[in-house]
C-alpha positions in Angstrom: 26.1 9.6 -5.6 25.6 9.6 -1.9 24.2 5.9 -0.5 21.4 7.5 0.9 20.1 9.3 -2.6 20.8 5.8 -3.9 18.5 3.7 -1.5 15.6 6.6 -1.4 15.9 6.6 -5.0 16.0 2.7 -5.0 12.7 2.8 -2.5 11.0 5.2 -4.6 11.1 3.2 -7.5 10.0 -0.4 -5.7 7.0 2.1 -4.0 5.9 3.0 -7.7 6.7 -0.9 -9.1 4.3 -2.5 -6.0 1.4 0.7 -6.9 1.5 0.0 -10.9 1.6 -3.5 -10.2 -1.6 -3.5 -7.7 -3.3 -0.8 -10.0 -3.1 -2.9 -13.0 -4.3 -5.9 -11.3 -7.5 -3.9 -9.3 -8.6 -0.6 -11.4 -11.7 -1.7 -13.5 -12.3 -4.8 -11.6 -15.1 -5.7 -9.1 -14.9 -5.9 -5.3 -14.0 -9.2 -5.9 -11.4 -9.2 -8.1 -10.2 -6.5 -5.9 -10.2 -8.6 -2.9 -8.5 -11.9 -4.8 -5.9 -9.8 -6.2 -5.0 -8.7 -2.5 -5.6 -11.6 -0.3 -3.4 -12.5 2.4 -1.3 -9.4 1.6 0.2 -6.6 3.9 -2.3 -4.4 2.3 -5.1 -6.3 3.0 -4.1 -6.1 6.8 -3.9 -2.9 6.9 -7.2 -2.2 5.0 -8.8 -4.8 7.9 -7.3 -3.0 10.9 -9.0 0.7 8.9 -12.1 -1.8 8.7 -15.6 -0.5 10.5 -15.5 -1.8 14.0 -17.4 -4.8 14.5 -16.8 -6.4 11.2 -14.4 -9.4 10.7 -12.2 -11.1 7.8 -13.4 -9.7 3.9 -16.1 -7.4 5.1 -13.2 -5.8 7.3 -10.7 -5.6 4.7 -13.3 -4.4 1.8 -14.8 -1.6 3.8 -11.3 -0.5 5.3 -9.9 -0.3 1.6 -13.1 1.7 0.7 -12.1 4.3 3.9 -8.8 4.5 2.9 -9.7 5.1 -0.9 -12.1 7.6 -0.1 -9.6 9.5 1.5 -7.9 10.7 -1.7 -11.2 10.6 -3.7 -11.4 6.8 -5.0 -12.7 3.6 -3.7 -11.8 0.2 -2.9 -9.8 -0.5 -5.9 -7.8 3.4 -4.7 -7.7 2.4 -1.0 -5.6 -1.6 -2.4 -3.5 0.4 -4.3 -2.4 2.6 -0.9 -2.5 -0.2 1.1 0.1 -2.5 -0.8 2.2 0.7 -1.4 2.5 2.1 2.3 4.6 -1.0 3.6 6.9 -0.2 1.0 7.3 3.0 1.2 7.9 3.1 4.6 10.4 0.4 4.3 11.8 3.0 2.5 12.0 6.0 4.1 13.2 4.5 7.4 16.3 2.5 4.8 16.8 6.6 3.6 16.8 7.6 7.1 19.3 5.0 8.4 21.6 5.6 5.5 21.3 9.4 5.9 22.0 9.2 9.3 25.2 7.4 9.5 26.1 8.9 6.6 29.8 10.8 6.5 
């Protein structure tokens, strides 16, 4: 097996660990549970920087997970579970691509 399939293989499987992981800890629960289970995470940054304009700290990070989640059809609880995955995955793809590049 080439390094490469072994590290995007590798990534895709710590991207779907860190999703199942959130998932179990947010779907079901209140805004927050949601928001305790994701404090002072990656995720939460990101869902604050997605945040309405104007807003600061747990009302950013709440209404930027809601945007995000509504993207694909869901809500906050959707929008932690993207948030916490992305930085994962895109640790990932750019390990893949570095492997892949200097590949032989």
């Amino acid at each position: 097996m080439k390094k490469s399939t072994a590290v995007g293989a590798a990534g895709s499987a710590a991207t779907a660990f860190v999703a199942a992981n959130t998932a179990s800890a947010v779907i079901g629960g209140s805004a927050a549970t949601i928001m305790s289970a994701t404090a002072g995470t990656t995720g939460a940054a990101l869902a604050s920087a997605a945040g309405a304009s104007g807003l600061a700290g747990g009302a950013a990070i709440s209404s930027g997970m809601a945007a995000i989640g509504s993207v694909v059809g869901g809500g906050m609880a959707a929008g932690a579970i993207i948030t916490a995955a992305a930085p994962v995955a895109v640790i990932a793809a750019i390990g893949y691509g570095l492997f892949k590049l200097f590949e032989d």
